[in-house]
C-alpha positions in Angstrom: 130.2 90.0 95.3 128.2 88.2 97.8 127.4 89.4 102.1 126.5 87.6 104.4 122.8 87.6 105.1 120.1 85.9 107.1 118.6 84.1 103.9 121.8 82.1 104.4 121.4 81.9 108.4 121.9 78.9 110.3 122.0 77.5 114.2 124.5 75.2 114.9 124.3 73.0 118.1 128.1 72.6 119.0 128.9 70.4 122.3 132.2 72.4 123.7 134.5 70.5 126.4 134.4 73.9 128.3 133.3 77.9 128.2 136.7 78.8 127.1 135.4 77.3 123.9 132.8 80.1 123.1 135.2 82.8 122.0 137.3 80.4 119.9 134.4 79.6 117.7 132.9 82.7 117.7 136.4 84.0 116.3 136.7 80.5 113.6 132.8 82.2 112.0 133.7 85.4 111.6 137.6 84.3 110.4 135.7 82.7 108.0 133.5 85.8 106.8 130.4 84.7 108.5 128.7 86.7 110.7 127.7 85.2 114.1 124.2 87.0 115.3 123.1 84.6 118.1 125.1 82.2 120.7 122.7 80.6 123.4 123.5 78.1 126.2 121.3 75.4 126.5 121.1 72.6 128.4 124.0 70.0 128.7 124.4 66.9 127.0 126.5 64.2 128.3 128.2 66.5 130.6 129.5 68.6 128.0 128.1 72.3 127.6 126.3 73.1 124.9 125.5 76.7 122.5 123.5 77.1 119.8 125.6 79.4 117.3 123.7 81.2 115.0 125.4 83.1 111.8 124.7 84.4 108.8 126.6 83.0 105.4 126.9 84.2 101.9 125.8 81.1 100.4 125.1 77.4 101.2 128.7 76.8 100.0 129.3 79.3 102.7 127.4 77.9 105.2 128.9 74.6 104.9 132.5 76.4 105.1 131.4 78.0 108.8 130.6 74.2 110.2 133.8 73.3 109.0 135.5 76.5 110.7 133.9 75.9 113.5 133.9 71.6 113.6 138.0 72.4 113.7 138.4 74.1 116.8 139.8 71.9 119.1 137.5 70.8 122.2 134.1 71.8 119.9 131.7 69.6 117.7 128.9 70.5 115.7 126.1 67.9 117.4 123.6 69.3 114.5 122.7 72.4 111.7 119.6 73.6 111.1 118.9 76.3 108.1 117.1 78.6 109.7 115.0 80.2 106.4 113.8 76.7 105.7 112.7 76.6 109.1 110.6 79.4 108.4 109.0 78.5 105.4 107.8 74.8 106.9 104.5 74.1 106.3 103.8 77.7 104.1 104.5 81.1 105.7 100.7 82.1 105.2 97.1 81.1 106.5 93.3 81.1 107.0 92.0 82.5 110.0 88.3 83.1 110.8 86.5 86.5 111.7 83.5 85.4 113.1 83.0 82.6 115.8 81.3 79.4 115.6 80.3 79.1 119.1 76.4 77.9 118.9 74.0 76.8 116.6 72.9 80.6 116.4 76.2 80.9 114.7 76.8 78.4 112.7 72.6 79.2 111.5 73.7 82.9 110.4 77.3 82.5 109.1 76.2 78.8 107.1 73.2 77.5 106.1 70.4 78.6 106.5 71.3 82.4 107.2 73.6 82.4 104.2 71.4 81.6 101.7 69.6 85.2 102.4 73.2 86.8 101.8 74.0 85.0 98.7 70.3 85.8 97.3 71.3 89.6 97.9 74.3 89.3 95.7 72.0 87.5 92.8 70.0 90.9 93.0 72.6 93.0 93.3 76.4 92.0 92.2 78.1 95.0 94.1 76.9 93.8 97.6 79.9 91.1 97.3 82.1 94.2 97.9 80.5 94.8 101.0 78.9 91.1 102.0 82.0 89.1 101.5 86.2 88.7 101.5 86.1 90.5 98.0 86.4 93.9 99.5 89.5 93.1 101.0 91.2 90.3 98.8 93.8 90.6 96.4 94.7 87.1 94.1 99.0 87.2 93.4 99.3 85.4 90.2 102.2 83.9 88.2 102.9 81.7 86.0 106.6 81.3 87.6 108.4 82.3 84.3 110.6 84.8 86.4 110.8 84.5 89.6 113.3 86.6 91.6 116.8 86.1 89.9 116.1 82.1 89.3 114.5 82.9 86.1 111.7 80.1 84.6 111.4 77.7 87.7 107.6 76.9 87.3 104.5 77.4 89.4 105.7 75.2 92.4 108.9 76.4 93.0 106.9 80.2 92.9 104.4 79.0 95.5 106.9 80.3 98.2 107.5 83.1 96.5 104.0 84.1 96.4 103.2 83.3 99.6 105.7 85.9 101.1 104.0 88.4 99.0 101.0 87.7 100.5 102.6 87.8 104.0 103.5 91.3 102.9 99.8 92.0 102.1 98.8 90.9 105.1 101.8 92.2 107.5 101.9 96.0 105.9 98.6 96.5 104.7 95.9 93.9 106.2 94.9 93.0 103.2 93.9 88.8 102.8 96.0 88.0 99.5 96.4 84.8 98.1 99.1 82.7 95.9 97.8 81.4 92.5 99.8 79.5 90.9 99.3 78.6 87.1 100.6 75.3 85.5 100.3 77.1 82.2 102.2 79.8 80.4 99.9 80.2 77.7 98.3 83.9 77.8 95.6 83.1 76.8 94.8 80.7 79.5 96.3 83.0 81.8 93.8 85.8 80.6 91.3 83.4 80.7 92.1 81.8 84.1 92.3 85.1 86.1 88.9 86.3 84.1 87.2 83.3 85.6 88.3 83.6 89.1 88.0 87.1 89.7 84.7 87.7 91.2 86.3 86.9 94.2 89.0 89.4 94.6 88.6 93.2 94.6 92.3 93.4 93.2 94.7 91.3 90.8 98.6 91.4 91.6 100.5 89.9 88.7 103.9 88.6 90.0 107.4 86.8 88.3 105.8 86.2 84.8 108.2 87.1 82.0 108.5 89.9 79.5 106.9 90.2 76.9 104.1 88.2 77.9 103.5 89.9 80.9 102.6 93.3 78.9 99.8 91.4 76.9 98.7 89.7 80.0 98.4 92.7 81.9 96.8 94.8 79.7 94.2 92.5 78.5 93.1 91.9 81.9 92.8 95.4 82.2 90.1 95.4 79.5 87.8 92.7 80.5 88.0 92.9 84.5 86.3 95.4 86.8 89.1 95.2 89.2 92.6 96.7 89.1 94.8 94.7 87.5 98.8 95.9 88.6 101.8 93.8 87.4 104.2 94.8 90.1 107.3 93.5 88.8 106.5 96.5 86.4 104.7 99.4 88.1 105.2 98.8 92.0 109.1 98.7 90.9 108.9 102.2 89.0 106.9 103.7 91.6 109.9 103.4 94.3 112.4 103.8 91.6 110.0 107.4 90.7 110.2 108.8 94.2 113.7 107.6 95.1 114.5 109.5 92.2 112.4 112.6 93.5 114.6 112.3 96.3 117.8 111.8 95.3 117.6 114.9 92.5 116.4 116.8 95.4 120.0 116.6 97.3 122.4 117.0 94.3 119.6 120.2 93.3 118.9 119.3 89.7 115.4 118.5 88.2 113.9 116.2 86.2 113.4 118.3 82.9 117.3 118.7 82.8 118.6 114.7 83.6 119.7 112.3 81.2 118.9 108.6 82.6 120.7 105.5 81.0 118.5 102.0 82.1 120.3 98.7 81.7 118.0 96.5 81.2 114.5 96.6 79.3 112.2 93.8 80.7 108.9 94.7 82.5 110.8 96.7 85.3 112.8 98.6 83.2 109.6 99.7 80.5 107.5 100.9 83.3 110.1 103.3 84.9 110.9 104.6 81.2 107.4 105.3 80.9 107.0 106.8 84.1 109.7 109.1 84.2 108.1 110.1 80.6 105.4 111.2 82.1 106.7 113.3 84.5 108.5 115.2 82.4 112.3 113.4 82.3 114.9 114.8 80.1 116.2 112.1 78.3 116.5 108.2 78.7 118.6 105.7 76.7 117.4 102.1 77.1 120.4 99.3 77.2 119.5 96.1 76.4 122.2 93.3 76.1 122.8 94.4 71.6 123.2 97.8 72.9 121.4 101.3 73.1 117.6 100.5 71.6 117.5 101.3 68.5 113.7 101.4 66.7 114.7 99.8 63.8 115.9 96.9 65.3 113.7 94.0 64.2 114.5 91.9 67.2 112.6 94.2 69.4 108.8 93.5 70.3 106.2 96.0 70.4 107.2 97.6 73.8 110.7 97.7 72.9 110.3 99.2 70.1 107.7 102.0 71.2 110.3 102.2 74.1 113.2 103.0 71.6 111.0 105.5 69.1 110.1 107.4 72.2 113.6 107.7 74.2 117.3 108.8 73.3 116.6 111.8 71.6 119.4 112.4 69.8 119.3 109.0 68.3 122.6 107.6 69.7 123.9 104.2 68.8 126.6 102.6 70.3 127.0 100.4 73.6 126.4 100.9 77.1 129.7 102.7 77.6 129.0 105.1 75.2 125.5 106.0 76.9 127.0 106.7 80.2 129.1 109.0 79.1 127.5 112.4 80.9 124.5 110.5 82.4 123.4 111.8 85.4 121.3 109.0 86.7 122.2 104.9 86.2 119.1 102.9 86.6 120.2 98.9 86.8 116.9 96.5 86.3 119.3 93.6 84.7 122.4 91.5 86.5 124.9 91.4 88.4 128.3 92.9 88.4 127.5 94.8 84.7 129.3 98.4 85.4 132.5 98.7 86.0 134.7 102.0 87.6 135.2 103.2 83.5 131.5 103.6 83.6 131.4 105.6 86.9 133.8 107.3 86.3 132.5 109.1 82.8 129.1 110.2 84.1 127.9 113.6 84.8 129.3 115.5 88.0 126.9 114.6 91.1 125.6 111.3 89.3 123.1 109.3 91.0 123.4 105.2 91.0 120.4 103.1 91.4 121.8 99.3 91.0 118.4 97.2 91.8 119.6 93.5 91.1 119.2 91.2 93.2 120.6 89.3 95.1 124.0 91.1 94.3 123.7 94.5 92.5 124.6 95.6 88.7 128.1 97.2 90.8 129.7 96.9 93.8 127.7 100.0 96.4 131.5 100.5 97.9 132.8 101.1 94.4 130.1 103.5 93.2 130.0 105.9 95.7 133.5 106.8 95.3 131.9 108.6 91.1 128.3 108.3 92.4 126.3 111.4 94.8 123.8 109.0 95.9 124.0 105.2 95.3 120.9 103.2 96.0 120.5 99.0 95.7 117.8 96.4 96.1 119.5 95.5 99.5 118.2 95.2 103.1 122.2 96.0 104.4 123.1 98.7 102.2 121.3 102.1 103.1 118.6 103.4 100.1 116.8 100.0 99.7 114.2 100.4 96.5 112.5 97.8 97.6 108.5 97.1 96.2 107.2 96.9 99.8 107.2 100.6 99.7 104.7 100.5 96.9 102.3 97.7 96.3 100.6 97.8 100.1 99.9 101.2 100.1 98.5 101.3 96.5 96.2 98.4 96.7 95.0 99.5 100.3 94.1 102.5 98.6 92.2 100.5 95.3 90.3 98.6 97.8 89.4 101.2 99.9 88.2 103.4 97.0 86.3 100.2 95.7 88.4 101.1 92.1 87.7 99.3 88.9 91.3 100.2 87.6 94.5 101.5 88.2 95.6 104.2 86.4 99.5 106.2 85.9 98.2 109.1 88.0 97.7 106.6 90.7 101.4 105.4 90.6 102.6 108.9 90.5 100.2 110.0 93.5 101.6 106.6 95.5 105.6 107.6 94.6 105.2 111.4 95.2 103.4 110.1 99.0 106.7 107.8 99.2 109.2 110.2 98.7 107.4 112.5 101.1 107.8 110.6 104.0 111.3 111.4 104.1 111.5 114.9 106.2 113.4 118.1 104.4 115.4 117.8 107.5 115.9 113.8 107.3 116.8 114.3 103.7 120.2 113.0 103.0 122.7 110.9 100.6 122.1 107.9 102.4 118.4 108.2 103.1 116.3 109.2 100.0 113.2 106.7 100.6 112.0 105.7 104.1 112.5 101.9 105.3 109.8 99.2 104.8 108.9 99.1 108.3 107.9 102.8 108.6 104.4 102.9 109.7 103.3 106.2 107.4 104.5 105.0 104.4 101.4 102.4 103.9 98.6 105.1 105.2 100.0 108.2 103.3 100.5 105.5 100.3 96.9 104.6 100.7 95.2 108.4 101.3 96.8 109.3 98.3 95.9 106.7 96.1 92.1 106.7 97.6 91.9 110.5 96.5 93.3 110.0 92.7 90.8 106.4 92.6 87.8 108.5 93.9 88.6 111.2 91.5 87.9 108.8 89.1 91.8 109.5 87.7 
């Protein structure tokens, strides 16, 4: 189950022997399942006209299958391809930029040496001034150890440096917040722990990002113990907090509440923990954890710590069985795991007015089409499908707030403030099926995110 999308887009120069050329190729991408987005004339070459075609594919497999589509139309060849996303990425998608100029000796005297020696001899007096005297106050460090990134699992710190550097594009773009990737060559938690301990005095905030469960749970909260800065996993807790108020949301249209819902989670890793635990705090009925044995079962000795406190504190009437048998009268699916898991004789056994959040990505736990024919309100990870859960919603907002606030921690009362100010961004009057959370490039969503956040940090909450 695979769309066309602009991960997979691509610019092909084709040379055509004339313009009656242009429609036939056009027709030979989309024939093909591509979707053509672009076509540009540009200037001739060797008498022959010449287009760039752009398109989006499913896959490189896909991509590859569009040249040929369009290499066979007679009077057309494809003079060159270009991937458009690697493009984008050449040379890092992130930089340094200065603040201050360095115009004149006056300048480079106050922001260098000497002037800066009298700034770095107020911090020696006073440690706090580095909030207000240097990047700190505005600088969050994105770590991983690159143990799970996205769906490509344990690819290593390298391969996450891209990764990591789009999150801190989203720092910057959403938020104007300077982030930056670190990347550890270690997956040892106590290096980690270590590692991020020693480096800290320079941010005001640490975002943990793609490091596997469980080690992400010790990770986390030990550096919650030792640092004076929040610490916020977001794999974990931004993902609950948009999966909390899209939830808001969506029980608000079919009209039942939280108290009353029975929630079924397939899959248990960091994500799927920290909306279990989040929902229990606000009060959800019931939840029944899935993992790949099953429903959670306490007594399970191949559960760690968080599993098992997980299973002793969900599924209240102790059920045992397999995922089919939890779904049976759920009102809400909540898919952290893989694709193409539930099937229609899932759907179609859950409770009237059901409510399908299928988060994987890049292609969802079930097919959207296929839900909503069983499901109210179906929501996915995706940019084309309408309801995207999507973190962006979350971690700008929140941290804004945390630096703002000058906050030592983060706290659950924090995440509920941010998800409650997420879901209220969507209007009584907007409210609909296909619109429970607002899109990422809605301009309230970061400051009500923030002003919320501020006033639970301040609160001292």
């Amino acid at each position: 189950m695979s769309f066309p999308s602009a991960s997979y887009s691509v610019t092909m120069r084709v040379l055509l022997e004339s313009a009656a050329e242009i429609a036939k190729i056009s027709s030979a991408v989309s024939d093909a399942g591509g979707l053509v987005t672009a076509l540009d004339v540009v200037e001739p070459i060797d008498g022959r006209m010449v287009v760039d075609l752009t398109c989006n594919a499913s896959d490189e497999e896909h991509a590859e299958k569009l040249r040929a589509s369009v290499e066979s139309v007679d009077g057309a060849r494809v003079h060159a391809v270009s991937d458009r996303t690697f493009l984008l990425h050449l040379g890092g998608t992130i930089a340094i930029q200065p603040k201050v100029a360095l115009k004149t000796r006056d300048d480079l005297s106050m922001a260098y040496t000497p002037g800066v020696a009298r700034i770095s001899s107020a911090i020696a007096n006073d440690k706090s001034l580095a909030r207000k005297l240097t990047i700190k106050r505005n600088t969050v460090a994105v770590v991983t150890d690159g143990s799970a990134v996205l769906g490509l699992g344990n690819i290593g710190p390298e391969a996450a440096l891209p990764v990591m550097e789009g999150k801190a594009l989203l720092f910057k773009r959403f938020a104007d917040i300077d982030a930056w990737p670190v990347c550890l060559d270690t997956q040892d938690v106590d290096e980690i722990v270590r590692i991020v301990q020693c480096i800290a005095p320079v941010y005001g905030g640490i975002n943990l990002e793609d490091i596997a469960a469980p080690r992400c749970f010790e990770i986390e909260a030990r550096l919650r113990e030792l640092l004076d800065i929040p610490v916020f996993h977001d794999d974990q807790h931004g993902t609950a907090t948009v999966v909390y108020a899209a939830l808001l949301n969506a029980l608000r249209v079919v009209g039942k509440q939280m108290k009353d819902i029975k929630v079924v989670i397939l899959g248990v890793g960091a994500a799927g923990v920290a909306i279990a635990k989040l929902l229990l705090a606000e009060g959800v009925g019931d939840i029944i954890g899935i993992n790949r044995h099953g429903i959670l079962n306490s007594d399970d000795d191949r559960l760690d710590a968080d599993r098992k406190w997980l299973a002793a504190n969900t599924n209240k009437g102790r059920m045992t069985g397999s995922f089919a048998d939890a779904m049976v009268g759920a009102d809400v699916f909540i898919g952290v795991s893989g694709s193409n898991l539930v099937g229609e004789e899932h759907l179609k056994v859950m409770a009237k007015d059901s409510i399908v959040f299928a988060l994987a990505n890049p292609d969802p736990e079930v097919d959207p089409q296929l839900a909503r024919r069983y499901a109210a309100i179906v929501a996915t990870g995706r940019s084309d499908e309408p309801n995207q859960i999507n973190n962006v919603l979350a971690f700008p907002g929140i941290f804004r707030g945390l630096l703002d606030a000058g906050a030592s921690h983060i706290s659950e009362a924090i995440e509920i403030a941010a998800g409650r100010a997420i879901a209220d961004i969507v209007k009584p009057t907007e409210l609909s099926a296909e619109y429970i959370v607002p899109t990422v490039f809605n301009p309230n969503v970061v400051k009500a995110v923030a002003a919320a956040v501020e006033q639970v940090a301040r609160a001292g909450a």
